[in-house]
KENU-927204 format. One record per residue: x, y, z of N, C-alpha, C, O in turn; residue number from 0; chain. Coordinates in steps of 0.1 Angstrom, whole numbers, always signed. Layout:
REM residues N
@nxx = X | nyy = Y | nzz = Z | caxx = X | cayy = Y | cazz = Z | cxx = X | cyy = Y | czz = Z | oxx = X | oyy = Y | ozz = Z | nr = NUM | kette = A $
...
END
This chain:
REM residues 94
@nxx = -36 | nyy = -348 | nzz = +495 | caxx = -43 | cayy = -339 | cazz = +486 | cxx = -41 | cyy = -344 | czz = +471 | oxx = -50 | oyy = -344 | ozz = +463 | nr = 0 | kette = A $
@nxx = -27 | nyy = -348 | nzz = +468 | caxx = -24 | cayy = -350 | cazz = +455 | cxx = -32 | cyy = -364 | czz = +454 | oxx = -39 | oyy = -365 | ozz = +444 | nr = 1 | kette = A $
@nxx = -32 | nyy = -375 | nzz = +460 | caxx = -41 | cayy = -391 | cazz = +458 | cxx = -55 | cyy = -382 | czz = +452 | oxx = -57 | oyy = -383 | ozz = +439 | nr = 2 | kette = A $
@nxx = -65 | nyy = -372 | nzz = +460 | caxx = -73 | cayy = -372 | cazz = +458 | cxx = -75 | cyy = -367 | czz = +447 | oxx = -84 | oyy = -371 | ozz = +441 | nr = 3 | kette = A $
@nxx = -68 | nyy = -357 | nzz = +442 | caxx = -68 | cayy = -348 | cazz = +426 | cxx = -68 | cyy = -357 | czz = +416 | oxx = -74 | oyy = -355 | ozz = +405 | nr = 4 | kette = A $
@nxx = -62 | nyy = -366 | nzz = +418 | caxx = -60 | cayy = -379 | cazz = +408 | cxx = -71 | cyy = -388 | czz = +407 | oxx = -77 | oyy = -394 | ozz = +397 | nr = 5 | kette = A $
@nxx = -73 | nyy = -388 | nzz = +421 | caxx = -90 | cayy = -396 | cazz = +420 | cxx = -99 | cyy = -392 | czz = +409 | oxx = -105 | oyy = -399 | ozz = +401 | nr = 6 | kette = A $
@nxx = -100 | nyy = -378 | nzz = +413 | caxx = -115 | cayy = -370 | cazz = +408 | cxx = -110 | cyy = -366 | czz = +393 | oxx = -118 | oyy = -362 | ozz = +385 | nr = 7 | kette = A $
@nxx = -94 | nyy = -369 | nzz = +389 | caxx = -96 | cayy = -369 | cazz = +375 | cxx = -98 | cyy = -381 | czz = +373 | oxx = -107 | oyy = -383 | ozz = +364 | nr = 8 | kette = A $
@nxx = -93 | nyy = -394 | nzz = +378 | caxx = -95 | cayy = -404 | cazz = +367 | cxx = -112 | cyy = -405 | czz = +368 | oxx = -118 | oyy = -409 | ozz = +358 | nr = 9 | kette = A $
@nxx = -119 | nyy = -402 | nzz = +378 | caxx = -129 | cayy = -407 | cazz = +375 | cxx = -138 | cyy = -401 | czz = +368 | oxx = -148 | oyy = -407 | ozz = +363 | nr = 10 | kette = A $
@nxx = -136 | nyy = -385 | nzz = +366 | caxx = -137 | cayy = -381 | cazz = +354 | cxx = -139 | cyy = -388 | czz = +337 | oxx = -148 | oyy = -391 | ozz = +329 | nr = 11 | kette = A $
@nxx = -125 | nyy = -388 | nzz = +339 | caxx = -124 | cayy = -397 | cazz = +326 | cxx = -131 | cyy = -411 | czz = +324 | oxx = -134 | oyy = -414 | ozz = +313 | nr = 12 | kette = A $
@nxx = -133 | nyy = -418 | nzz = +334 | caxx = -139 | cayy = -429 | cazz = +333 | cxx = -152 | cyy = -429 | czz = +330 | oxx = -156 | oyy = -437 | ozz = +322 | nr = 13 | kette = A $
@nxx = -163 | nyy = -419 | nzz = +338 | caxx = -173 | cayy = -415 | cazz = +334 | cxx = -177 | cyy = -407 | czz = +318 | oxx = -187 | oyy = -406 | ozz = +311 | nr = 14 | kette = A $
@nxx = -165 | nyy = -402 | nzz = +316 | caxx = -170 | cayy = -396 | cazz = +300 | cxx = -169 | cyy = -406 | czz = +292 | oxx = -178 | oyy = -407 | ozz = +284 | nr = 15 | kette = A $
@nxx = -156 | nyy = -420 | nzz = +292 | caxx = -151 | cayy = -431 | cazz = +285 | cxx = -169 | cyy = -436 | czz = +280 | oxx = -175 | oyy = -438 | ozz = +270 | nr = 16 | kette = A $
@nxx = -170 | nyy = -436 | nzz = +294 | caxx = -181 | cayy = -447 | cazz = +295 | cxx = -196 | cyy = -441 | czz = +287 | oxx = -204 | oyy = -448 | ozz = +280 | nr = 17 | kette = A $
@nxx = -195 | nyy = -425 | nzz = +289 | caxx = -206 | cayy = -421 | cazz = +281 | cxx = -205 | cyy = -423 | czz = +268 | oxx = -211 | oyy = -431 | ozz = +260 | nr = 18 | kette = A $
@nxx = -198 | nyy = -417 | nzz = +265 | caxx = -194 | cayy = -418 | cazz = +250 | cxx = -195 | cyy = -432 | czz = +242 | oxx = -199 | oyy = -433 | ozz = +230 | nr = 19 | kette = A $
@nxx = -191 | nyy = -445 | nzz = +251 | caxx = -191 | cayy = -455 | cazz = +246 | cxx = -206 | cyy = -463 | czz = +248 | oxx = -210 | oyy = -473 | ozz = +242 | nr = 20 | kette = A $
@nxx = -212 | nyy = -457 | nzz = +256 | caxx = -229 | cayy = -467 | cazz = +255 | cxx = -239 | cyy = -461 | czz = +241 | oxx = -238 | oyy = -452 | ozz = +232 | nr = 21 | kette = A $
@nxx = -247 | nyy = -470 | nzz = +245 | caxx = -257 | cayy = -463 | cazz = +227 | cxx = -252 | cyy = -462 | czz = +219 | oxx = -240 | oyy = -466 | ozz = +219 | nr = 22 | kette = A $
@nxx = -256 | nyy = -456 | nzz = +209 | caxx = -256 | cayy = -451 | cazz = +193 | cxx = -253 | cyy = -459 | czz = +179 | oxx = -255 | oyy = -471 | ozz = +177 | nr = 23 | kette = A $
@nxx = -249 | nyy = -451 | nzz = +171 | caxx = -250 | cayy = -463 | cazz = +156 | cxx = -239 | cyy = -472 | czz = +157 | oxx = -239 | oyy = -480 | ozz = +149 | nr = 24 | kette = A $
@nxx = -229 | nyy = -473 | nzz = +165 | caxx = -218 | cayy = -482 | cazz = +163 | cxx = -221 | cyy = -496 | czz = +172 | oxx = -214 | oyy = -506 | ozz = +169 | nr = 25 | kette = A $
@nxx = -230 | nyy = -498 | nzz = +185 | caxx = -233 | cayy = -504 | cazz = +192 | cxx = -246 | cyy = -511 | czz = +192 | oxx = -250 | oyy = -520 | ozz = +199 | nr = 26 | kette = A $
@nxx = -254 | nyy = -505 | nzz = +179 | caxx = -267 | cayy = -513 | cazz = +179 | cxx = -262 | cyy = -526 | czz = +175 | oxx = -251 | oyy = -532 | ozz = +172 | nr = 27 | kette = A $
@nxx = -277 | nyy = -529 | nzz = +177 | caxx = -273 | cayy = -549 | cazz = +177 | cxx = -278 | cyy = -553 | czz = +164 | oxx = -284 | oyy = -543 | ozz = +159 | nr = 28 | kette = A $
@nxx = -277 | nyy = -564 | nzz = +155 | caxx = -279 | cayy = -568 | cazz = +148 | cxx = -295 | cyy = -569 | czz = +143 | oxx = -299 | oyy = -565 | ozz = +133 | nr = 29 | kette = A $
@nxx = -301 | nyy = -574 | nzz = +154 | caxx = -317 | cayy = -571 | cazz = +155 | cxx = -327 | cyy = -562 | czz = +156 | oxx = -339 | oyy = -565 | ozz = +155 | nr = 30 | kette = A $
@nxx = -322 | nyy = -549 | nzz = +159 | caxx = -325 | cayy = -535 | cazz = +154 | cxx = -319 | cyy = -537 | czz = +142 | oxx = -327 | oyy = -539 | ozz = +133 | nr = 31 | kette = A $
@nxx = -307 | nyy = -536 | nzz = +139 | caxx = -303 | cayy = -532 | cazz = +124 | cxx = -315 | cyy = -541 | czz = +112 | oxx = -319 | oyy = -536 | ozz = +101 | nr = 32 | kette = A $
@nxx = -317 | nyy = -552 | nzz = +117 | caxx = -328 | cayy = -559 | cazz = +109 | cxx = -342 | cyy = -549 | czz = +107 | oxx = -346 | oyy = -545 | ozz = +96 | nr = 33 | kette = A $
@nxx = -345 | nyy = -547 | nzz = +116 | caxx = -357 | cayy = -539 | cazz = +118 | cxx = -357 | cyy = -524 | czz = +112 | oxx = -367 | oyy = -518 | ozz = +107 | nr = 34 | kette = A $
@nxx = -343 | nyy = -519 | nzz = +115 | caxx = -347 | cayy = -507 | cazz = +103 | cxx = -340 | cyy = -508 | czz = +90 | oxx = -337 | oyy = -500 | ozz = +82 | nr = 35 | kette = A $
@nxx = -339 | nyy = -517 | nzz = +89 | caxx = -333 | cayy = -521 | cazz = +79 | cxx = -349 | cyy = -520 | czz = +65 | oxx = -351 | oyy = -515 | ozz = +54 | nr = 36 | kette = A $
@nxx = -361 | nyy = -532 | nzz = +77 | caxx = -364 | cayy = -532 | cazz = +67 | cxx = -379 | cyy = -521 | czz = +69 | oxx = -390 | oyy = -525 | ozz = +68 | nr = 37 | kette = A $
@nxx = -377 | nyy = -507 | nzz = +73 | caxx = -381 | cayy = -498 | cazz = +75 | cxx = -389 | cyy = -491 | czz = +89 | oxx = -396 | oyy = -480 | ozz = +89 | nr = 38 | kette = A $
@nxx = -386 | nyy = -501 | nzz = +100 | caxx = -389 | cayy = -492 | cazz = +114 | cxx = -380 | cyy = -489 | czz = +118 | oxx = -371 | oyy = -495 | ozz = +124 | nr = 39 | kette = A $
@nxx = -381 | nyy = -471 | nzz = +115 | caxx = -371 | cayy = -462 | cazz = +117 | cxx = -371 | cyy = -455 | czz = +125 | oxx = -382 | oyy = -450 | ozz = +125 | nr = 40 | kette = A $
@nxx = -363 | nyy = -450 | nzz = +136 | caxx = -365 | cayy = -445 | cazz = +148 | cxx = -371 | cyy = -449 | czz = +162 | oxx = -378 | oyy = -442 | ozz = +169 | nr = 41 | kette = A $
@nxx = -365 | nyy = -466 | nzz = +165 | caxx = -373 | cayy = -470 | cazz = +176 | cxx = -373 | cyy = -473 | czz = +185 | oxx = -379 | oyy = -481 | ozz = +192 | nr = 42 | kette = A $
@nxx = -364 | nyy = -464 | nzz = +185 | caxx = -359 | cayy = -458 | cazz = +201 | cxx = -370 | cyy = -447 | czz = +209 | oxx = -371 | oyy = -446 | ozz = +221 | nr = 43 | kette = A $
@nxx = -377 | nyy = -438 | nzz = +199 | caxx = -380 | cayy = -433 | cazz = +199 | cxx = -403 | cyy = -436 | czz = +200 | oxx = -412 | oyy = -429 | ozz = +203 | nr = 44 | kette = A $
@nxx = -399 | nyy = -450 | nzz = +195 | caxx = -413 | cayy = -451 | cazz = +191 | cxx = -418 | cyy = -459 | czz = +207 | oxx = -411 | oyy = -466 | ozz = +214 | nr = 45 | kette = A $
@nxx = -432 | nyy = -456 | nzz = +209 | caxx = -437 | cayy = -464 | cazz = +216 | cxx = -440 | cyy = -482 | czz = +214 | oxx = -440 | oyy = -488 | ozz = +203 | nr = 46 | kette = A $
@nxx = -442 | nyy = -486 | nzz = +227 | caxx = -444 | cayy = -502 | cazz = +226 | cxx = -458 | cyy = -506 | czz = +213 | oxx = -458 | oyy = -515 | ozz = +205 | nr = 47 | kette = A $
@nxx = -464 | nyy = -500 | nzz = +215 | caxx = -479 | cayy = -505 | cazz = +204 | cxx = -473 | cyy = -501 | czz = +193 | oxx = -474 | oyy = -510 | ozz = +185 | nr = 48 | kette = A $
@nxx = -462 | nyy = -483 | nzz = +187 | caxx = -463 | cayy = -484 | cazz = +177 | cxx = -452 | cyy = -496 | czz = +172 | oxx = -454 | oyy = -502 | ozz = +161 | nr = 49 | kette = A $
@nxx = -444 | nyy = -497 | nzz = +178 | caxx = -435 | cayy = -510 | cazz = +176 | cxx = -445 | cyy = -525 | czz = +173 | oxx = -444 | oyy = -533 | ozz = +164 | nr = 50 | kette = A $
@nxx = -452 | nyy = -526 | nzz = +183 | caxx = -463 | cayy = -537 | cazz = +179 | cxx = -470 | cyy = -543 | czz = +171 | oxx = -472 | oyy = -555 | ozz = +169 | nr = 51 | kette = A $
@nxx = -476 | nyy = -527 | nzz = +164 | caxx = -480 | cayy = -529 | cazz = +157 | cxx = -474 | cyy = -528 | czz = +137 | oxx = -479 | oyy = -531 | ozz = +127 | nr = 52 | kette = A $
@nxx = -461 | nyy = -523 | nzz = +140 | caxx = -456 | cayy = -522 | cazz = +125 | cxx = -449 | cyy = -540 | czz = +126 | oxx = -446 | oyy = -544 | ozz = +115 | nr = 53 | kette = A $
@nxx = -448 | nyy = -548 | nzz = +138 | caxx = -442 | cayy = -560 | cazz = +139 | cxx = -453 | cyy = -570 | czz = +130 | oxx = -451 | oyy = -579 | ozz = +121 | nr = 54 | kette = A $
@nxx = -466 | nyy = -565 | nzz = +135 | caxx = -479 | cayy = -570 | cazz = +128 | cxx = -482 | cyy = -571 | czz = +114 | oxx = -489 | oyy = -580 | ozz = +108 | nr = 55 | kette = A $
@nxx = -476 | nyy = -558 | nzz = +110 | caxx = -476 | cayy = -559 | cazz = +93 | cxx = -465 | cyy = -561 | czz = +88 | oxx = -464 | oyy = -557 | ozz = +76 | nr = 56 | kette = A $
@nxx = -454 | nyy = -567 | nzz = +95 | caxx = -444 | cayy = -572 | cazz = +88 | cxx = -442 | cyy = -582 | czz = +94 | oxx = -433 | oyy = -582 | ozz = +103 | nr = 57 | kette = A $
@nxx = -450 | nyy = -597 | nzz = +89 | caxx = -448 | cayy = -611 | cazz = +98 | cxx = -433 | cyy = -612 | czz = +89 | oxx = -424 | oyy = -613 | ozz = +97 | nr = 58 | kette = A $
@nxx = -430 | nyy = -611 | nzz = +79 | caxx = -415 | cayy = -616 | cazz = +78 | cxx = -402 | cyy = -610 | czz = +81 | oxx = -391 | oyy = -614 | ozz = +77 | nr = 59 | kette = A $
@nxx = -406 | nyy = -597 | nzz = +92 | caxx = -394 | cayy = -588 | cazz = +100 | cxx = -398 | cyy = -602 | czz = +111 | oxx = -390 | oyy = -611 | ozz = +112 | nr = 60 | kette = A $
@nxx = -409 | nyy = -601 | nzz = +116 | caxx = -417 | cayy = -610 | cazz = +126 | cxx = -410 | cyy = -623 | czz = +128 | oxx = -406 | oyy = -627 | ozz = +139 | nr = 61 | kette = A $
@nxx = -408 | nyy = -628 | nzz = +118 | caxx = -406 | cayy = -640 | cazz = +121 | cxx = -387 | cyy = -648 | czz = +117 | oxx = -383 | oyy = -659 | ozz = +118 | nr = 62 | kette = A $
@nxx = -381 | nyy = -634 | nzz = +111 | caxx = -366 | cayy = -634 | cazz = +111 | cxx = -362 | cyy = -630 | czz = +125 | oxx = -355 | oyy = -639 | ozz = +130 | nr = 63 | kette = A $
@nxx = -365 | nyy = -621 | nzz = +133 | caxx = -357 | cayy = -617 | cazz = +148 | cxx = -365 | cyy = -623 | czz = +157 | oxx = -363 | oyy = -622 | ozz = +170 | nr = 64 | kette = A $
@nxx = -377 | nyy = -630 | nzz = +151 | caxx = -382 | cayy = -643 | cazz = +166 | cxx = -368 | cyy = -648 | czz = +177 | oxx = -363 | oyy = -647 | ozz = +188 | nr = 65 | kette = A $
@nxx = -369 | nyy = -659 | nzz = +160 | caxx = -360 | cayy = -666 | cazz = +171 | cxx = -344 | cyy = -660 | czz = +182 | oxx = -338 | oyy = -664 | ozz = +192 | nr = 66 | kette = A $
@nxx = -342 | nyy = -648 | nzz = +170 | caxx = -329 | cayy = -645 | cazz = +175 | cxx = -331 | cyy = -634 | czz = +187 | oxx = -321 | oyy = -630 | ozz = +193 | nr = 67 | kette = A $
@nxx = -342 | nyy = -630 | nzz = +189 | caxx = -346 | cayy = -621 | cazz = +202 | cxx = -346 | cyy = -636 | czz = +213 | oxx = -339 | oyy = -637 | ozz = +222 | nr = 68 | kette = A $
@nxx = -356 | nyy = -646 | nzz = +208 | caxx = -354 | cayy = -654 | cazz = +223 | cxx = -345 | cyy = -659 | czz = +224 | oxx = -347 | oyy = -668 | ozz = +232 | nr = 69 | kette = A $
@nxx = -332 | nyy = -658 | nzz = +222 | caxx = -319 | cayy = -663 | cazz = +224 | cxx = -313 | cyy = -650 | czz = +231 | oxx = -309 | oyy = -650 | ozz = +243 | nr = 70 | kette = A $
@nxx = -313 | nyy = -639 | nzz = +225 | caxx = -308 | cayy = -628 | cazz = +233 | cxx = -317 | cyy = -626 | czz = +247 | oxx = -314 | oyy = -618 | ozz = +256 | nr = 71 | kette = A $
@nxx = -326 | nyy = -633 | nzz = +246 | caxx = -335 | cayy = -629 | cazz = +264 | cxx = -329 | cyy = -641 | czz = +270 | oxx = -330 | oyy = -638 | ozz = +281 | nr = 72 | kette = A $
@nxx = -325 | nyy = -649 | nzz = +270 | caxx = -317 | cayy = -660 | cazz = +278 | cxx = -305 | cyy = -654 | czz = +283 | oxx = -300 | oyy = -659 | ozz = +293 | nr = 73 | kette = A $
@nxx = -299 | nyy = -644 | nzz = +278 | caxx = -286 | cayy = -644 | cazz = +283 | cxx = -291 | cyy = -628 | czz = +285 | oxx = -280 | oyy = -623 | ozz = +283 | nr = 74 | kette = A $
@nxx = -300 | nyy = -616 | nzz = +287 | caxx = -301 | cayy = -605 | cazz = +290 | cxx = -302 | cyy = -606 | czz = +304 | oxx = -305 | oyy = -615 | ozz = +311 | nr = 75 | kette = A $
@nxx = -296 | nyy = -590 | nzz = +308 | caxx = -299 | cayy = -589 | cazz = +326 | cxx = -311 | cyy = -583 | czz = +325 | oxx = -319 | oyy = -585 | ozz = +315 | nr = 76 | kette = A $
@nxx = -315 | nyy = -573 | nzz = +337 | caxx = -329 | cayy = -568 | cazz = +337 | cxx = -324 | cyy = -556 | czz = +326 | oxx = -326 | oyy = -559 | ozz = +314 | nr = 77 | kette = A $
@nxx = -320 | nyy = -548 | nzz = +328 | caxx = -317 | cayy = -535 | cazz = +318 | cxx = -316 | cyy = -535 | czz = +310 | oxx = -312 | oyy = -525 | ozz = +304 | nr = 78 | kette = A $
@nxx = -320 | nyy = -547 | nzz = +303 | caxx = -319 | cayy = -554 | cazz = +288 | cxx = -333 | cyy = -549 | czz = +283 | oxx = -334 | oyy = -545 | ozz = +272 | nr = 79 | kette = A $
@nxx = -343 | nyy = -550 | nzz = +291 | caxx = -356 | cayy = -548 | cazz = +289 | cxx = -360 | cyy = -533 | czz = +284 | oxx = -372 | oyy = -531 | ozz = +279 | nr = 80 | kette = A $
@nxx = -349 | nyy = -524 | nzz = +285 | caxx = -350 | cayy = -508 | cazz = +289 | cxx = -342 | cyy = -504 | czz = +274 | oxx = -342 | oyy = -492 | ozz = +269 | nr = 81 | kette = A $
@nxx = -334 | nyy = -515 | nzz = +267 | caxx = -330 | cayy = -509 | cazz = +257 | cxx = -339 | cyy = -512 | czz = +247 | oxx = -348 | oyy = -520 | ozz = +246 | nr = 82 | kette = A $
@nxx = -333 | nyy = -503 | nzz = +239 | caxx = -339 | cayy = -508 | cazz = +223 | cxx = -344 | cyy = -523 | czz = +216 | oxx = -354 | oyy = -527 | ozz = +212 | nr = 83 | kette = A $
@nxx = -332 | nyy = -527 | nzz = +218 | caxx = -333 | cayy = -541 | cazz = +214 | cxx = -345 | cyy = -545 | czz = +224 | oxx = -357 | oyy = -543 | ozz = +222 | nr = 84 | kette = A $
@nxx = -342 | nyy = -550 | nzz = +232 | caxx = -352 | cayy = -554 | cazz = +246 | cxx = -366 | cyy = -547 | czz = +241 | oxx = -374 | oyy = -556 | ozz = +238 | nr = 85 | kette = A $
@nxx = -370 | nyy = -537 | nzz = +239 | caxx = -381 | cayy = -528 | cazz = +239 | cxx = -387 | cyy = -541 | czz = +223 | oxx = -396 | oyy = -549 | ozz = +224 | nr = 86 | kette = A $
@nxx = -382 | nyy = -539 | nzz = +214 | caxx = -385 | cayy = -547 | cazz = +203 | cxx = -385 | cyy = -560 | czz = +204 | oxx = -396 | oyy = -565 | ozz = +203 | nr = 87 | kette = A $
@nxx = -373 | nyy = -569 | nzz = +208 | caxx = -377 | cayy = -583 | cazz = +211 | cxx = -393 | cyy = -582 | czz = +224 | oxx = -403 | oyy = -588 | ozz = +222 | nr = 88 | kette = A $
@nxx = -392 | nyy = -576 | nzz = +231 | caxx = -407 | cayy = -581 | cazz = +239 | cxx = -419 | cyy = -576 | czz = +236 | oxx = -428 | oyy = -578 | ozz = +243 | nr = 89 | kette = A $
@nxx = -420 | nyy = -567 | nzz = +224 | caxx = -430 | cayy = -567 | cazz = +212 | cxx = -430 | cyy = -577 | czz = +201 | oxx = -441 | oyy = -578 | ozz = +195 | nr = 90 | kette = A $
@nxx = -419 | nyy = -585 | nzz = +198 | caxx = -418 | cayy = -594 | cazz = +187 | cxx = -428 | cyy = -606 | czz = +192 | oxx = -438 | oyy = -612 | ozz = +188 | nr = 91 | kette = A $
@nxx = -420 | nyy = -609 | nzz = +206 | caxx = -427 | cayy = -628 | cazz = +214 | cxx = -440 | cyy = -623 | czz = +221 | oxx = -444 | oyy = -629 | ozz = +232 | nr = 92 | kette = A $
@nxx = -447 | nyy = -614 | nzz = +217 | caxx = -462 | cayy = -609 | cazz = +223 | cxx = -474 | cyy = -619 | czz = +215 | oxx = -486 | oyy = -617 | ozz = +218 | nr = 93 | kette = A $
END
């Protein structure tokens, strides 16, 4: 009985560790930070076109996180595609 009490806390703990530590302002990537940096704000939030299209009127956001999104898609898994970054790099190489 006592192994199992121990179980169901550590795993407890491991799953809050883990929430707590995915997403948010301390873990974005450098390539979002470019991008609201230089004013697409919220784009987590925003759809693929409107991301598309603010990429469109800013060829020189456009053409600073080119190259460094296709370097980050060489070494992304699939879930890569689902984040933020991911969501922006495959609106940037369109």
């Amino acid at each position: 009985m006592y192994k199992y009490v121990v179980a169901i806390l550590l795993l407890c703990c491991v799953s809050i560790v883990g929430c707590k530590t995915r997403g948010g302002a301390a873990t974005q990537s450098q390539i979002v930070q470019q991008a609201e940096n230089a004013g697409l704000s919220n784009i987590d939030k925003r759809s693929n076109s409107e991301i598309a299209q603010w990429l469109t009127k800013h060829p020189d956001v456009l053409a600073k996180i080119g190259p460094e999104c296709s370097e980050a898609m060489k070494v992304a898994d699939r879930a890569w595609a689902n984040t933020t970054e991911g969501r922006l790099c495959e609106n940037s190489l369109r």
